[in-house]
C-alpha positions in Angstrom: -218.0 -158.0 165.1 -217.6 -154.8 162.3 -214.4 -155.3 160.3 -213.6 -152.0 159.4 -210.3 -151.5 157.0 -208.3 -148.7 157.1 -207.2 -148.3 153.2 -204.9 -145.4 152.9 -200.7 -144.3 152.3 -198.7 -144.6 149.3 -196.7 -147.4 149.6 -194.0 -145.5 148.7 -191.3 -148.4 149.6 -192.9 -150.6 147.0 -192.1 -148.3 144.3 -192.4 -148.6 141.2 -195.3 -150.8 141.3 -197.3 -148.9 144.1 -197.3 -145.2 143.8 -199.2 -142.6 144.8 -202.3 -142.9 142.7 -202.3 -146.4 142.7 -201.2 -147.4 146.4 -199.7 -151.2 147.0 -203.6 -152.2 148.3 -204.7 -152.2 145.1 -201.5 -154.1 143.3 -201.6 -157.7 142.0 -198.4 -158.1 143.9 -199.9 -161.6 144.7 -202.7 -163.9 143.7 -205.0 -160.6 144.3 -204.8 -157.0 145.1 -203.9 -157.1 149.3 -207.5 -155.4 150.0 -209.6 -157.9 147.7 -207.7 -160.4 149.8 -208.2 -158.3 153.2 -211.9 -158.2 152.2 -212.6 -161.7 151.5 -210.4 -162.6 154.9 -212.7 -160.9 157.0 -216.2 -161.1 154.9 -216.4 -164.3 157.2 -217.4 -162.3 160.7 -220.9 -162.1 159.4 -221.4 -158.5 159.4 -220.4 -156.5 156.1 -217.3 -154.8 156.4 -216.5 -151.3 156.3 -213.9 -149.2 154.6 -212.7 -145.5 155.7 -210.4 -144.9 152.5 -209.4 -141.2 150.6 -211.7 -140.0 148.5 -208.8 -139.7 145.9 -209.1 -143.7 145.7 -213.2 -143.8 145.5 -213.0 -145.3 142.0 -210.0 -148.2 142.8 -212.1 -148.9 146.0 -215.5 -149.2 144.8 -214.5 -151.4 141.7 -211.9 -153.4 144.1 -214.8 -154.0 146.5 -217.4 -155.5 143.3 -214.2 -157.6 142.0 -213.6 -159.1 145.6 -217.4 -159.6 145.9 -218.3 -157.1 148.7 -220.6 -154.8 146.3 -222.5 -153.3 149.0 -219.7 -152.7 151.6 -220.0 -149.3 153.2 -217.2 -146.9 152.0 -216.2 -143.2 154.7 -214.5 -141.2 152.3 -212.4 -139.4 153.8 -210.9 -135.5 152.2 -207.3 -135.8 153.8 -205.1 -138.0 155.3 -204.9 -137.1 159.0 -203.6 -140.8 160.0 -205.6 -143.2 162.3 -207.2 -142.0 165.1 -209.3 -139.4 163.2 -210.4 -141.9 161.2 -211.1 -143.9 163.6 -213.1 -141.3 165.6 -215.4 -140.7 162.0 -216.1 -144.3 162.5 -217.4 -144.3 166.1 -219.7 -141.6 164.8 -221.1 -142.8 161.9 -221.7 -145.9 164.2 -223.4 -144.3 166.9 -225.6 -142.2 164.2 -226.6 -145.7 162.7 -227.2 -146.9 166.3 -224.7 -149.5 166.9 -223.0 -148.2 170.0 -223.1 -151.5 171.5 -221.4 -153.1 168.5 -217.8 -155.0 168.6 -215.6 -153.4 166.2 -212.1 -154.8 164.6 -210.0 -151.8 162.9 -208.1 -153.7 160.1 -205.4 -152.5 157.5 -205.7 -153.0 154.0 -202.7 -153.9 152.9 -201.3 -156.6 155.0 -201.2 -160.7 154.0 -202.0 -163.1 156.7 -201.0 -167.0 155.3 -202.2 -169.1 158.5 -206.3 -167.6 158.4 -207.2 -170.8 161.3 -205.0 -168.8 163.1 -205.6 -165.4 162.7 -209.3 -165.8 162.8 -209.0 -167.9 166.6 -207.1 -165.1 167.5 -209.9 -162.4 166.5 -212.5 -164.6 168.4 -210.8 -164.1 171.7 -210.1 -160.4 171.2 -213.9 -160.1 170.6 -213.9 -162.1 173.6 -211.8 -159.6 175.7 -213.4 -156.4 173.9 -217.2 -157.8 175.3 -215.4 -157.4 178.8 -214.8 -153.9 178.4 -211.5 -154.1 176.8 -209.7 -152.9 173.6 -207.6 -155.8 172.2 -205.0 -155.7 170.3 -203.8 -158.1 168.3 -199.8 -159.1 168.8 -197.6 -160.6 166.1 -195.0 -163.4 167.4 -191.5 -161.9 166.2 -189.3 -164.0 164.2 -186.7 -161.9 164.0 -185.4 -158.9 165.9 -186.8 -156.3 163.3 -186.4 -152.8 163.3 -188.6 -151.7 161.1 -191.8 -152.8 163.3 -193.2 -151.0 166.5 -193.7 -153.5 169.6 -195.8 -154.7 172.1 -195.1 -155.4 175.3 -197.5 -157.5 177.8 -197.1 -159.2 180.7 -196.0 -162.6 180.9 -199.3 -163.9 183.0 -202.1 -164.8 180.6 -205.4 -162.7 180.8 -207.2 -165.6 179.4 -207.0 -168.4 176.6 -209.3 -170.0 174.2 -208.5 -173.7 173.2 -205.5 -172.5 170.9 -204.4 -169.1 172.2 -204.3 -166.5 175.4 -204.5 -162.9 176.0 -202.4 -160.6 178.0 -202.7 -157.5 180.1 -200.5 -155.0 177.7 -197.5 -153.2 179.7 -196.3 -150.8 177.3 -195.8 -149.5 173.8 -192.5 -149.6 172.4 -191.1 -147.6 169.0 -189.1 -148.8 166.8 -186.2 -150.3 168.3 -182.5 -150.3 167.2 -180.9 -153.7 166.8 -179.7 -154.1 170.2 -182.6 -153.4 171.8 -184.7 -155.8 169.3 -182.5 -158.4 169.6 -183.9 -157.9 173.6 -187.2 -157.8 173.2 -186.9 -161.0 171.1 -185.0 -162.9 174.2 -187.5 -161.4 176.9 -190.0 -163.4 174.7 -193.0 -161.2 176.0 -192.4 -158.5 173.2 -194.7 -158.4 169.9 -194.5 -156.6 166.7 -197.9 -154.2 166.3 -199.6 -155.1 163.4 -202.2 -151.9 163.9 -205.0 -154.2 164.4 -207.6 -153.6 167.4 -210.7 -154.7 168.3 -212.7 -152.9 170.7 -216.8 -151.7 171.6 -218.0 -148.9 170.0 -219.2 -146.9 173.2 -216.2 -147.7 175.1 -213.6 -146.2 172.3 -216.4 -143.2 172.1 -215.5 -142.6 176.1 -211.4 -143.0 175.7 -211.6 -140.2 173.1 -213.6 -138.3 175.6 -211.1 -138.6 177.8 -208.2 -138.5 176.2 -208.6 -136.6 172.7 -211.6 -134.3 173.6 -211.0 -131.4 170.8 -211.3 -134.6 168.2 -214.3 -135.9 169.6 -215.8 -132.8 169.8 -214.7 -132.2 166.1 -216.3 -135.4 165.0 -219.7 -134.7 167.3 -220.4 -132.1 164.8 -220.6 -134.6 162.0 -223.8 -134.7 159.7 -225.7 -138.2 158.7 -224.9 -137.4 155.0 -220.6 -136.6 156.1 -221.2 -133.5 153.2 -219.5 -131.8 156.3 -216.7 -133.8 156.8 -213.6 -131.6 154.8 -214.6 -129.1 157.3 -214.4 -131.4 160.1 -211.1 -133.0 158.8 -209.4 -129.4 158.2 -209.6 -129.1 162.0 -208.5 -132.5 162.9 -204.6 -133.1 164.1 -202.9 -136.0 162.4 -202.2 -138.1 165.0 -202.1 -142.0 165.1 -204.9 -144.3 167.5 -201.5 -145.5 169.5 -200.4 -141.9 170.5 -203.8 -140.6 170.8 -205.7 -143.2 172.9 -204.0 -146.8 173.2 -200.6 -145.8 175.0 -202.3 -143.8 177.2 -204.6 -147.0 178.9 -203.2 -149.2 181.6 -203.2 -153.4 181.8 -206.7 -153.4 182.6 -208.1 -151.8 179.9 -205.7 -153.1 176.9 -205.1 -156.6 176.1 -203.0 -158.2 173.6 -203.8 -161.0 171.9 -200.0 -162.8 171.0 -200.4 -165.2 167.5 -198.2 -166.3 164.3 -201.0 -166.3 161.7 -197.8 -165.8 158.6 -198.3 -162.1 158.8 -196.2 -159.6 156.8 -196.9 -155.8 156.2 -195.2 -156.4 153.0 -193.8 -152.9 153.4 -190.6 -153.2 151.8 -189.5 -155.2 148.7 -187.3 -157.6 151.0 -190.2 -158.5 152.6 -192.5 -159.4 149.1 -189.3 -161.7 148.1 -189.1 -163.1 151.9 -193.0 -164.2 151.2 -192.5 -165.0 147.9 -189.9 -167.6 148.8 -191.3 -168.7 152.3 -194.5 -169.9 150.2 -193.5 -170.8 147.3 -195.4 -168.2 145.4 -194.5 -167.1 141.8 -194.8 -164.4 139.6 -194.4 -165.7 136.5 -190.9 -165.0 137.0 -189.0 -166.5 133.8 -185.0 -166.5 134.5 -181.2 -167.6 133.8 -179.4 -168.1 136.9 -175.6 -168.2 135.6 -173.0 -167.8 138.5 -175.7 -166.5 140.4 -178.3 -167.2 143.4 -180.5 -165.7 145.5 -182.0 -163.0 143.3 -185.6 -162.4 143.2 -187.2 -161.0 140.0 -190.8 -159.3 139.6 -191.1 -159.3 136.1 -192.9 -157.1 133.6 -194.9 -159.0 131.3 -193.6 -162.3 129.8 -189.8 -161.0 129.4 -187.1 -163.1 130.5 -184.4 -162.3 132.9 -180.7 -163.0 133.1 -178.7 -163.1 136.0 -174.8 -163.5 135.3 -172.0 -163.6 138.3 -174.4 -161.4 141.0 -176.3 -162.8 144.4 -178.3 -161.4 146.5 -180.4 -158.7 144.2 -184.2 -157.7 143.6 -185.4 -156.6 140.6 -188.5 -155.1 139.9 -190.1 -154.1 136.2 -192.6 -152.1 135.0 -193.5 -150.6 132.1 -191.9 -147.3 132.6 -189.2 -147.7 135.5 -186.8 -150.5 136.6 -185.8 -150.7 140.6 -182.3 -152.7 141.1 -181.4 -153.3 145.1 -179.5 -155.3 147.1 -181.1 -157.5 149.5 -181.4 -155.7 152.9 -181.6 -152.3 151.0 -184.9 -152.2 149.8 -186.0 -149.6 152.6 -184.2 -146.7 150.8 -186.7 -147.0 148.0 -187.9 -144.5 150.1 -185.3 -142.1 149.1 -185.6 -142.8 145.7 -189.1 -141.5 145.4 -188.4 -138.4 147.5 -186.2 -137.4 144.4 -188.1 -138.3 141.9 -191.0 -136.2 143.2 -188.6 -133.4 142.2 -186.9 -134.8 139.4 -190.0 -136.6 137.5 -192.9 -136.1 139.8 -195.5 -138.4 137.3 -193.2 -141.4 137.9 -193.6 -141.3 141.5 -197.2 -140.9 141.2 -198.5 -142.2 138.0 -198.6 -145.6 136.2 -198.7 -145.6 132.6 -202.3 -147.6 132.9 -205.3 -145.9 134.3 -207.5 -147.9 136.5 -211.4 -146.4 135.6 -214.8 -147.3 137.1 -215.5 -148.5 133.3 -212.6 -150.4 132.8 -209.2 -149.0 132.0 -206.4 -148.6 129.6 -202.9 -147.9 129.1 -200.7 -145.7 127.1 -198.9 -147.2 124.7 -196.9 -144.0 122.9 -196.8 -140.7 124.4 -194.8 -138.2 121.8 -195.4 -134.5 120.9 -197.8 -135.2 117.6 -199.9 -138.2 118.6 -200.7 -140.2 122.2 -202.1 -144.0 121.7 -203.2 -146.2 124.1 -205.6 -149.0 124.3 -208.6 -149.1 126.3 -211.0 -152.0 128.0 -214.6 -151.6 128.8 -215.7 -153.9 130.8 -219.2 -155.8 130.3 -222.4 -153.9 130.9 -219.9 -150.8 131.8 -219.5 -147.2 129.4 -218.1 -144.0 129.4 -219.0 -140.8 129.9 -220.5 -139.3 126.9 -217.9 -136.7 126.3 -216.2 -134.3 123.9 -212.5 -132.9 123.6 -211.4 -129.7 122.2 -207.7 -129.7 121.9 -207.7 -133.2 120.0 -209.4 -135.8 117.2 -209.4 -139.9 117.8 -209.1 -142.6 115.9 -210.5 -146.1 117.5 -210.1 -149.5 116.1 -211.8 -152.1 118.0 -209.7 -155.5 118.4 -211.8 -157.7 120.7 -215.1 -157.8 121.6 -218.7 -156.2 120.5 -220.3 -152.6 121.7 -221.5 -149.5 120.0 -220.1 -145.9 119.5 -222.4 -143.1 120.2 -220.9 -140.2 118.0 -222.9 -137.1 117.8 -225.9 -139.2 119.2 -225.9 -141.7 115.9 -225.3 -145.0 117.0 -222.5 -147.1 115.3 -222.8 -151.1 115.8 -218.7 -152.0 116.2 -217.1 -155.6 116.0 -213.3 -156.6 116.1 -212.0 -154.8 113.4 -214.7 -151.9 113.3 -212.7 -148.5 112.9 -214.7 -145.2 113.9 -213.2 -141.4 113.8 -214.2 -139.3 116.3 -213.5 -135.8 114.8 -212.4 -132.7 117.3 -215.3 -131.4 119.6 -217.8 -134.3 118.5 -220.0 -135.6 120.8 -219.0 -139.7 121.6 -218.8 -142.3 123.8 -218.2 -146.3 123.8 -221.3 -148.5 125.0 -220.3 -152.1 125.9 -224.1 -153.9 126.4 -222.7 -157.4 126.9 -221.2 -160.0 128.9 -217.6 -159.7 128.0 -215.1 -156.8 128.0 -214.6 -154.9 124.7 -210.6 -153.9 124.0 -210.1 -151.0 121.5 -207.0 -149.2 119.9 -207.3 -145.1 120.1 -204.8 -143.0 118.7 -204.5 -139.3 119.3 -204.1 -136.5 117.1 -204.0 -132.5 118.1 -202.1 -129.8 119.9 -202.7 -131.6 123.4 -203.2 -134.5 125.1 -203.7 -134.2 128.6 -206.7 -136.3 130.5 -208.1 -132.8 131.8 -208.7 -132.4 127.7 -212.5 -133.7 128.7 -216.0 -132.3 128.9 -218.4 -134.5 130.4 -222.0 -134.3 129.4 -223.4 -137.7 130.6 -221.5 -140.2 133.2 -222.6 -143.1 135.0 -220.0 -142.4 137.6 -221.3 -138.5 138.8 -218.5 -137.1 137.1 -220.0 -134.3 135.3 
């Protein structure tokens, strides 16, 4: 099988830690970023997997993919979100280009935590199972509650067929989000499952269902070239539509099966459901704090600082460096609504940290004030950046760990911890780091502006120029 990930949204619910230049896939919300994790879960299937991702994201994805150890996974960039079954379509294309129309595919998201992998991974072998009859398969999380917040699955309650730990079912119908009533139902019946997006199916058979059933995408995608330098053409045609509405509500029992299975899945799409992980595992976050009068609060913490709860239950808190989030339990949906206003009221803290992730490295900003901006900046081993000048401001760098060398006007400048170099307005410069651990460096600001576009590039490693 292909495990193909589908890395895309803005996590807009787990504001202020995912926003919309740095989505909740690529957040250290646990031991790793959700996609490293993803990756690694389902680098086991043999095949490399795939990623169809927004080109807005190319640098976070390609250095996410070397850091989880998947260097050479192959990356569809996509120019616009048009939701799943687009994306999905591009994929069947690009497979049948490279030939591998007879090939099993499993359409993953990024962004989701699975606990129980023995589980999860029995479950894709008998989807693969089912989707080398002919089927799509689909794969069916056990509810444990009667949640809302989750589309569901029902199937009938005869088994398809079983492997030594699970079974599939013929799938009766799609369900949308249900009220409470009706959830608390479907969790009775017993034959209803949450739909986790996950599907597994045969490349030349999903080619055929779009045939049938979404024709004008198909035909778009038809016209795709072998190097995709079309494909912002292609996409500025496409509907935004999702694979459920477009192809998999429209197949009967016989031709999509679910495959029911408790593998500790979450979505972790809303901050109630990070702190429902956090304390059904046992996972920390370095959380340091005072319970006084108080229980039942979860904390993710900023840094090292210390938190104080005093005569409150029941609350999450979450820090960064620039914006606090305080919610009652079972309110954490309407983060939501807070981002809708600040998108009017202070649009860069919906969208923007104040660190930059880089192919390079990264850094953050320390002080941002009308006279001077300073931040400090890591270059990772064997990594640089662009050789580059700025008109609109002079910098001031003072290297505090690590070796490199500073390329300033093309002279070459050997720096150590404690080196200091100016870089004067429109002088030629960049930062080399030639060895085996990352270089960390101090630069302070001084001009009329200080704005990242503030940049011409004349060399980059990264195609920037």
């Amino acid at each position: 099988m292909i495990p193909v990930i589908l890395s895309g949204g803005s996590g807009t619910r787990l504001w202020p830690v995912s926003r919309a230049k740095f989505p909740k896939q690529f957040n250290d919300l646990f031991e790793e970023p959700l996609q490293n994790l993803t990756l690694k879960r389902l680098g086991s299937f043999g095949n490399k997997p795939m990623i169809i991702t927004s080109i807005s994201l190319r640098d976070f994805t390609e250095k996410k993919a070397i850091e989880a150890g998947f260097p050479q996974v192959e990356i569809v960039y996509e120019p616009q979100g048009k939701n799943t079954a687009p994306a999905i379509a591009v994929l069947c294309k690009v497979l049948e280009q490279q030939g591998k129309l007879d090939e099993i595919v499993g359409v993953f998201p990024a962004d989701h935590l699975v606990d129980k992998l023995e589980v999860f991974l029995s479950a894709l072998d008998l989807a693969e199972k089912g989707a080398r009859e002919g089927k799509v398969v689909t794969l069916g999380l056990k509810p444990q509650s009667p949640e809302t917040g989750y589309g569901y699955i029902q199937t009938q309650k005869l088994p398809h067929s079983y492997n030594d730990q699970l079974s599939s079912f013929s799938v009766v119908k799609f369900h949308e989000k249900p009220d409470l009533s009706t959830a608390k139902q479907f969790l009775q019946d017993g034959s209803f499952f949450w739909n986790a997006g996950i599907f597994v199916f045969p490349v030349r058979l999903m080619i055929e269902l779009f045939k049938k059933y979404q024709p004008q995408i198909w035909q778009g995608v038809s016209a795709l070239k072998t190097d995709r330098s079309n494909i912002a053409e292609i996409y500025a045609k496409m509907p935004s539509i999702s694979i459920d509405y477009a192809i998999m509500e429209k197949l009967s029992g016989e031709e999509l099966l679910c495959v029911p299975c408790d593998p500790g899945w979450s979505d972790v799409g809303s901050w109630d459901a990070v702190a429902d992980v956090y304390e059904r595992t046992g996972r920390t976050h370095g959380q340091k704090t005072i319970e006084v009068d108080s229980k039942n609060n979860f904390v993710l913490p900023a840094r090292d600082k210390r938190y104080a709860f005093v005569g409150v239950d029941d609350l999450i808190v979450v820090d960064t460096e620039d914006a606090l989030l305080i919610s009652s339990k079972g309110h954490t949906q309407e983060v939501k609504t807070v981002v809708e206003r600040l998108k009017t009221e202070a649009p860069k803290l919906a969208s923007e940290h104040v660190f930059e992730e880089r192919p390079w490295g990264r850094f953050e900003v320390l002080r941002d004030k009308e006279h001077f901006k300073s931040k400090v900046i890591v270059v990772n081993a064997k990594s640089q950046i662009s050789y580059q000048s700025h008109a609109k401001r002079e910098e001031h760098w003072i290297m505090v760990r690590g070796a490199g060398e500073v390329i300033l006007n093309d002279e070459v400048i050997p720096m150590k911890a404690g080196s200091y170099v100016r870089i004067p307005l429109g002088a030629k410069h960049r930062i080399r780091n030639p060895f085996n651990e990352p270089l960390e460096f101090i630069e302070v600001q001084l001009g009329t502006y200080f704005g990242e576009d503030d940049i011409v590039r004349y060399q980059d490693d990264y195609k920037r120029t």
